[in-house]
C-alpha positions, 0 to 999 in steps of 0.5 A, a space after each residue: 279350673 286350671 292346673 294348679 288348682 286340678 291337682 289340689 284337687 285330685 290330692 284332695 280326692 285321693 287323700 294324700 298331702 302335697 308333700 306326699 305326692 312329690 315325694 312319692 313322684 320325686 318332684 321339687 318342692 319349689 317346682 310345685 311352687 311354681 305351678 300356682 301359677 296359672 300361665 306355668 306348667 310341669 314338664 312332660 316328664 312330670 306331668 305323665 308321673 303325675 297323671 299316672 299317680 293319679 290315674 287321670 290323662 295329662 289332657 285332663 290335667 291341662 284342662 284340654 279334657 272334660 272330667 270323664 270317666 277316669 277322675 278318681 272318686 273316693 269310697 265316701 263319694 262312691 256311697 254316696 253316688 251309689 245311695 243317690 243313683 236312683 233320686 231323678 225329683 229334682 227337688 229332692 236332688 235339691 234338698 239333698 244338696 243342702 241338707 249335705 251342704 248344711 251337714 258339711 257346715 256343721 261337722 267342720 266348726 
């Protein structure tokens, strides 16, 4: 994953839109245009805004650091992590899976 693509998703998991995540840290538009691209980068200034908004480490950003511990998580996702704690059958874990994959497909026609 690269940069741009880990920041889509920790808007994604923190609920926010684009617009506002730059608003909020006070960052160019066209400067987050410019990281789509996978060889561009924000400056230091900008990417410590940004893992602070996120509560994530600008390494984990670069994609120098695996996701640990500090990668937010939603309420949704923690339910679910919550109800699922103890599933250890791998084939229920499975069927689990394709039941919320399934269930996904449904809810978003």
């Amino acid at each position: 994953m690269n940069f741009f693509e880990r920041i889509t998703h920790l808007i994604n998991l923190k609920g926010v839109t684009r617009h506002k995540l730059l608003t909020d840290l006070k960052i160019n538009h066209n400067a987050f245009a410019k990281w789509s691209n996978p060889e561009s980068y924000p400056d230091a200034k900008n990417l410590a805004k940004i893992a602070d908004y996120f509560d994530v480490s600008v390494d984990y950003l670069l994609g120098r650091e695996k996701a640990g511990n500090n990668i937010p998580l939603n309420e949704f996702q923690i339910a679910v992590l919550a109800e699922t704690a103890d599933i250890n059958d791998e084939n229920v874990q499975e069927k689990f899976l394709q039941n919320a994959k399934h269930f996904k497909d449904l809810i978003s026609k």
